[in-house]
C-alpha positions as CSV (number, residue, x, y, z in Angstrom):
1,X,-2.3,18.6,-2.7
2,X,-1.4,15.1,-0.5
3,X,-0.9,12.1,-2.1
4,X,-1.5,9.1,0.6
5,X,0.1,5.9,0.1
6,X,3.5,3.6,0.9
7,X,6.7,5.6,0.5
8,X,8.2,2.8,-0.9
9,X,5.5,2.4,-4.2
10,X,6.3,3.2,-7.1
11,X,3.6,4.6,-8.6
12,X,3.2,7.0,-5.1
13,X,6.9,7.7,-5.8
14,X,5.7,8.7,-9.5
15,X,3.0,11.2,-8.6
16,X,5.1,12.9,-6.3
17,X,7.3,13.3,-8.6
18,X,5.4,14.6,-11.8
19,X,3.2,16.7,-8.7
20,X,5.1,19.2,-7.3
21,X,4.4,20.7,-4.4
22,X,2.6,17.6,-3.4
23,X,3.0,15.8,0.1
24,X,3.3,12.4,0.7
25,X,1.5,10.9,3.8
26,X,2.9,7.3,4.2
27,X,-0.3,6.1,5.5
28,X,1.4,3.0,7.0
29,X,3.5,5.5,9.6
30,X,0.6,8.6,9.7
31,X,-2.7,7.2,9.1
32,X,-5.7,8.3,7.4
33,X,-7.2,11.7,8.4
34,X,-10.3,11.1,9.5
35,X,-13.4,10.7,7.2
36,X,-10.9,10.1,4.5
37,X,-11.4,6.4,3.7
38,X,-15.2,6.8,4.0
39,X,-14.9,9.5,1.0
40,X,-12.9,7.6,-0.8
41,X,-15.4,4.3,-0.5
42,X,-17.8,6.2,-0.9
43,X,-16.8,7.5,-4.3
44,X,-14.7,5.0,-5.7
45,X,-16.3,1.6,-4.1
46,X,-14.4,-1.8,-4.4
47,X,-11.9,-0.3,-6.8
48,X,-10.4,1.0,-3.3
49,X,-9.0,-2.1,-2.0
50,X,-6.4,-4.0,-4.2
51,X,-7.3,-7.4,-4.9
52,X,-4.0,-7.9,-6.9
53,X,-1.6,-7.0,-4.1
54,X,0.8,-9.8,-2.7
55,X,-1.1,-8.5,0.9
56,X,-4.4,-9.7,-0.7
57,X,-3.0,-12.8,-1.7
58,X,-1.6,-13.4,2.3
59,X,-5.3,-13.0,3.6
60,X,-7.3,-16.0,4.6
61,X,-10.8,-16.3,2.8
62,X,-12.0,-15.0,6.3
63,X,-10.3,-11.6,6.3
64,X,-10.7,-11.4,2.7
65,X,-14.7,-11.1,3.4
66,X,-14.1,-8.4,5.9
67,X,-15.4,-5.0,5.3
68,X,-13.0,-3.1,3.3
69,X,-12.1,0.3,4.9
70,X,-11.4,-2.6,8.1
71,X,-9.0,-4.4,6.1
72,X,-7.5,-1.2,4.7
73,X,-7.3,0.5,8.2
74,X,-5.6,-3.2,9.3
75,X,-3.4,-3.0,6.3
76,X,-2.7,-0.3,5.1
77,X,-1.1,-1.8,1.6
78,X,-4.5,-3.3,1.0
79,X,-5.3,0.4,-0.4
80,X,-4.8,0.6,-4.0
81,X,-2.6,3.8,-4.4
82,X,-2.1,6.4,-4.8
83,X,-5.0,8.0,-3.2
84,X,-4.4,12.2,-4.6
85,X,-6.7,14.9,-2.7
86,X,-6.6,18.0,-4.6
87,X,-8.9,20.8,-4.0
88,X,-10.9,19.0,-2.4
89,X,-11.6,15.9,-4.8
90,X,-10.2,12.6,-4.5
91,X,-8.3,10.7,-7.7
92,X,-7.3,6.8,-7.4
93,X,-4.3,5.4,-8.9
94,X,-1.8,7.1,-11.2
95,X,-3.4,6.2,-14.9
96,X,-3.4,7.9,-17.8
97,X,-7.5,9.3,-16.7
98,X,-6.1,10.2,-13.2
99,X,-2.8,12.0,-15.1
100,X,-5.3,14.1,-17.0
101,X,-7.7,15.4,-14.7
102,X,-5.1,16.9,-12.7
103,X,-3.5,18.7,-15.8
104,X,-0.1,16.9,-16.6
């Protein structure tokens, strides 16, 4: 199981701990794997890119109308997190829903 996001968020810092075993790819030092943020668009659309992050708030109307896995690759924090692959499927965030479906 990895866990992509910031190694200094909170709720990243949360699912690693509640997910043992887990790894944590800081995706601002590593990177995405490729084909990653395509899945992940692909499945969870807009909800992908955090419009509530101070990051999102920095960007000028212009970047804010950019495509969003070139805003994400650009900035990295732009991804709402975490992003969990498990066996192959892909959870976003660290709610309640996201909590359940991976048995805790």
């Amino acid at each position: 199981m990895r866990i992509f996001g910031l190694k200094a968020c909170d709720s990243c810092k949360k699912a690693l701990k509640a997910l043992t075993g887990a790894e944590l790819v800081d995706i601002r030092a590593e990177g995405f794997p490729e084909g990653l943020l395509a899945r992940a668009e692909a499945q969870f659309g807009p909800a992908l890119l955090n419009t509530r992050s101070t990051t999102w708030r920095g960007l000028s109307a212009e970047e804010r109308a950019g495509a969003p896995l070139e805003l994400i690759a650009a900035h990295p924090a732009l991804m709402k997190r975490p992003l969990i692959e498990a066996n192959g499927a892909l959870y976003l965030g660290w709610g309640e829903d996201t909590q359940a479906a991976l048995g805790l």
